[in-house]
N, C-alpha and C positions, 0 to 999 in steps of 0.2 A: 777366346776371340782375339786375331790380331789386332795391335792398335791400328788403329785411324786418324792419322795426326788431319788429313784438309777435312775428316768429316766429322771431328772433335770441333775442330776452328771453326766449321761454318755455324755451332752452334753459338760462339762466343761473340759479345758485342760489336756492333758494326765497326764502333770506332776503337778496338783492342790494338786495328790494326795499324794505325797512328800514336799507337799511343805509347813512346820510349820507357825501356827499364826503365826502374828507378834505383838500379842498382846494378852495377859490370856485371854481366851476363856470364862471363866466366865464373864468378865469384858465386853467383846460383846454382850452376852447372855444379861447382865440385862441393857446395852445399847438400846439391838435392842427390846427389850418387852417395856423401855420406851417410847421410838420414839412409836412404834408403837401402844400404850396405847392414846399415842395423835390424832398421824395422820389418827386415823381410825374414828375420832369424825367428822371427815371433807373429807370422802373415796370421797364421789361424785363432790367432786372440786376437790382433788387430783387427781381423774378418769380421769378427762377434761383436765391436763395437757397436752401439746404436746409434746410429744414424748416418752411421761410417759406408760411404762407397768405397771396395776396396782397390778398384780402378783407380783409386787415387795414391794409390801405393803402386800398384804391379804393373802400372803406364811411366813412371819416373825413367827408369832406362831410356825407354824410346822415346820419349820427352826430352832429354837429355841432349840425347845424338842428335835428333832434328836443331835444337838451339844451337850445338856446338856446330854443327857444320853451316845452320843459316848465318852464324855472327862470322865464321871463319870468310862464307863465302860472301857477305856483306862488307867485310873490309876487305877483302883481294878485290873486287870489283871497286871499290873506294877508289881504291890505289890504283885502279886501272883509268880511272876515268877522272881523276884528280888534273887539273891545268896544273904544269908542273912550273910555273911561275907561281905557283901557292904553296910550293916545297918552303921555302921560307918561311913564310909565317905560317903554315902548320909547325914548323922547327919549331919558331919560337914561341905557338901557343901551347906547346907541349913542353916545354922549358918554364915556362910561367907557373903551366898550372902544377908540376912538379915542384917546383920551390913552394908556394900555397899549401899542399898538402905535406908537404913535410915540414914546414913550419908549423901549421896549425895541428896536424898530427901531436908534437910537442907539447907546440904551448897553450891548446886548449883540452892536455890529456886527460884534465878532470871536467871538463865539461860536458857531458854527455852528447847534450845538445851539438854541440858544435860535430864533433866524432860521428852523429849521425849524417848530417850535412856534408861533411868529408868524403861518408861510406859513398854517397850519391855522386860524387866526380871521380870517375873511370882515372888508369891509370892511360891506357889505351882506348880507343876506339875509333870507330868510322866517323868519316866528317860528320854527319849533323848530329851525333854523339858527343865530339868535341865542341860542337859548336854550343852543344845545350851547356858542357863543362866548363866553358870560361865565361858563360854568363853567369854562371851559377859560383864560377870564383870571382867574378866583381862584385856580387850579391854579398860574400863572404866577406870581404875584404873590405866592402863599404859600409857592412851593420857591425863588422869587429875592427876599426883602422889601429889599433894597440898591435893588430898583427903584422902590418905593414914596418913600423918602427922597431919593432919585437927584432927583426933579420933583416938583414942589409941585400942582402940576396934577393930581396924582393924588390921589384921597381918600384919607388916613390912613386909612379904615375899607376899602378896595375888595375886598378878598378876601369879611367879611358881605356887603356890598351888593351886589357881582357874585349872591353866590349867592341872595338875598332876590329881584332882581329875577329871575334866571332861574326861581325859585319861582312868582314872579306873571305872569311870561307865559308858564308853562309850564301855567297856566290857561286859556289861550285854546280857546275850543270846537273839539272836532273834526269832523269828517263827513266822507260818503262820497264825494263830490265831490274833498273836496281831501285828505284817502287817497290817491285814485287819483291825482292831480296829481302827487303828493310820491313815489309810487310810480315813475312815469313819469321825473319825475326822476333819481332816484336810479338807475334802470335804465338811463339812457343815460349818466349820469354813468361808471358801472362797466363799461359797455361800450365805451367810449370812451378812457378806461383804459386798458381791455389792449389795445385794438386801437394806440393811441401805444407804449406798452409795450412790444409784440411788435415795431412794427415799429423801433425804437429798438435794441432788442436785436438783431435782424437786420442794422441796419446797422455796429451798433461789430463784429459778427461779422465782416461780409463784406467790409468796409473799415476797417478799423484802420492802413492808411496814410494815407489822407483825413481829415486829422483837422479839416478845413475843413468837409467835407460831414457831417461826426459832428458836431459844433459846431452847426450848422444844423438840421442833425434833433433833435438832444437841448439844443437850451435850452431854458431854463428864464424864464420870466417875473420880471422884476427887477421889485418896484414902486417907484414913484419916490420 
């Protein structure tokens, strides 16, 4: 049966479609085409799993494609509908939150914790993407300020100015056009999710002595 990406989505929570990665949607994207680049070499044992839907493997592709082209087409529309007296300070909150993660990238490389928190602010994105990224780098900045002092590179004030500028591009007009973009998005993002998810979780199940083929299926994207 072909996939069904709006009549998969209609079955998913009201509010999936509000609700932002939690993680650059790119970075999923070439996640779940790995995993699934493996785990299709081995469909008919993964089939035999208990309790395993195998829609949650053989839908990854077109799962994939719909993400990549909603986030594609959610920020070409950004940038179309951007007041371009905001070119500035998206400049410079993409300058900020750049210095941030390459700092702390660094100097909290044994921290786990912190590395997770990192994973979560995009390197790119649509504005209220960005917007959600420099609150979440004043959040960083103000429960670790060792990282501030750590690089000079960093503005002495970045915790204000993160949150001033996500104030002022969290101004950006909205409509129904790119609503529904951002909607689309965020629904393939979360579908795409569980469907990695489930089947990740199925395989540390069904092969826990493979720890090759587990390794394969369940990495994780290192950035460079």
């Amino acid at each position: 049966m072909a996939f069904d990406f709006d009549g998969s989505a209609a079955k998913m929570s009201a509010d999936t479609k509000d609700k932002p990665p939690a993680r650059p949607p790119d970075v999923l994207a070439l996640e779940a085409s790995r995993a699934y680049s493996v785990a299709k070499l081995r469909r008919d044992e993964i089939a035999g799993i208990l309790g395993f839907e195998i829609r949650f493997l053989d839908d990854i592709p077109e799962i994939v494609e719909v993400l990549v082209q909603a986030h594609q087409s959610n920020s070409t529309m950004q940038d179309q509908k951007s007041d371009l007296s905001l070119a500035p300070s998206r400049t410079e909150a993409d300058d900020i939150i750049a210095r941030v993660m390459r700092a702390g990238r660094y100097v909290y490389r044994h921290r786990s914790e912190v590395q997770k928190a990192l994973d979560r602010i995009g390197d790119v994105g649509a504005m209220p993407d960005r917007v959600g990224d420099l609150r979440r780098v004043a959040f960083l900045c103000e429960e670790n300020p060792e990282l501030i002092t750590a690089d000079a590179r960093i503005p002495a004030n970045v915790v204000e100015r993160a949150r001033e500028l996500a104030t002022k591009l969290s101004s950006v007009v909205d409509d129904a056009a790119y609503r529904a973009a951002l909607a689309r998005r965020n629904l393939a993002y979360w579908m795409l999710d569980e469907a990695v998810g489930e089947l990740r979780a199925a395989v540390r199940f069904a092969f826990p002595e493979d720890t090759k083929f587990i390794s394969q299926v369940c990495a994780r994207y290192e950035p460079p």
